[in-house]
C-alpha positions, 0 to 999 in steps of 0.5 A: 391424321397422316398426310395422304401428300406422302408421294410413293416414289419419294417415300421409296427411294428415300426408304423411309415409311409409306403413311408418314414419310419420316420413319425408317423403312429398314432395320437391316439390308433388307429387313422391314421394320415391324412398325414405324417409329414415327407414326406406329404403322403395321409393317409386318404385312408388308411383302414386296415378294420378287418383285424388285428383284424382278424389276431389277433384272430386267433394268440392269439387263438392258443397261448392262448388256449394250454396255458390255456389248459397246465395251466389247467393240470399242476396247476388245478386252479379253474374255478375262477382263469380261469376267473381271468387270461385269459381275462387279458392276452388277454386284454393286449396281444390284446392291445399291439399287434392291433397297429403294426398288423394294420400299417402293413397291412397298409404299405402292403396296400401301397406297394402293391398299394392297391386302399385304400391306396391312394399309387396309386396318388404317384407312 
């Protein structure tokens, strides 16, 4: 009924639902939408736990880290200026990225029949 071409990374960073693609995933920040206004999905099984945040960690921790550390060699700041800038960066960078990294592993979740994806009933 659905096409199953729905491409997980495409449907997460779009933040748009897992089965059609179309409907929005989100009804607030972080809230997942009970079902999908397109295609009527189930969506209130769909838990991504910590794993996004998880996987956040670690990616700005490894990008961010050798930027403060480049930072801190080529223009010496004082420690000030340190605590100015980084906890802004990874405030912002965190927040833009923790809504696509959570529709994604929900969409993974749904493709890959997760049993709290609630993907199991549909297909």
């Amino acid at each position: 009924m659905y096409d199953k071409a729905v491409s997980p990374l495409g449907a997460g960073l779009s933040c748009r639902c897992p089965r059609c693609g179309r409907g929005r995933l989100f009804k607030g920040f972080l809230t997942v939408v009970d079902r999908c206004a397109v295609c009527g999905l189930d969506l209130r099984k769909a838990d991504s736990g910590d794993g996004p945040a998880v996987f956040l960690i670690l990616i700005l921790g490894a990008l961010l880290v050798p930027a403060a550390l480049l930072l801190e060699v080529s223009a010496e700041p004082p420690l000030w200026g340190h605590a100015l800038i980084w906890p802004v960066v990874i405030t912002l960078v965190a927040s833009l990225l923790l809504r696509p990294f959570k529709a994604t592993m929900i969409a993974l979740q749904y493709k890959h029949k997760a049993s709290d994806s609630g993907s199991e009933k549909y297909d």
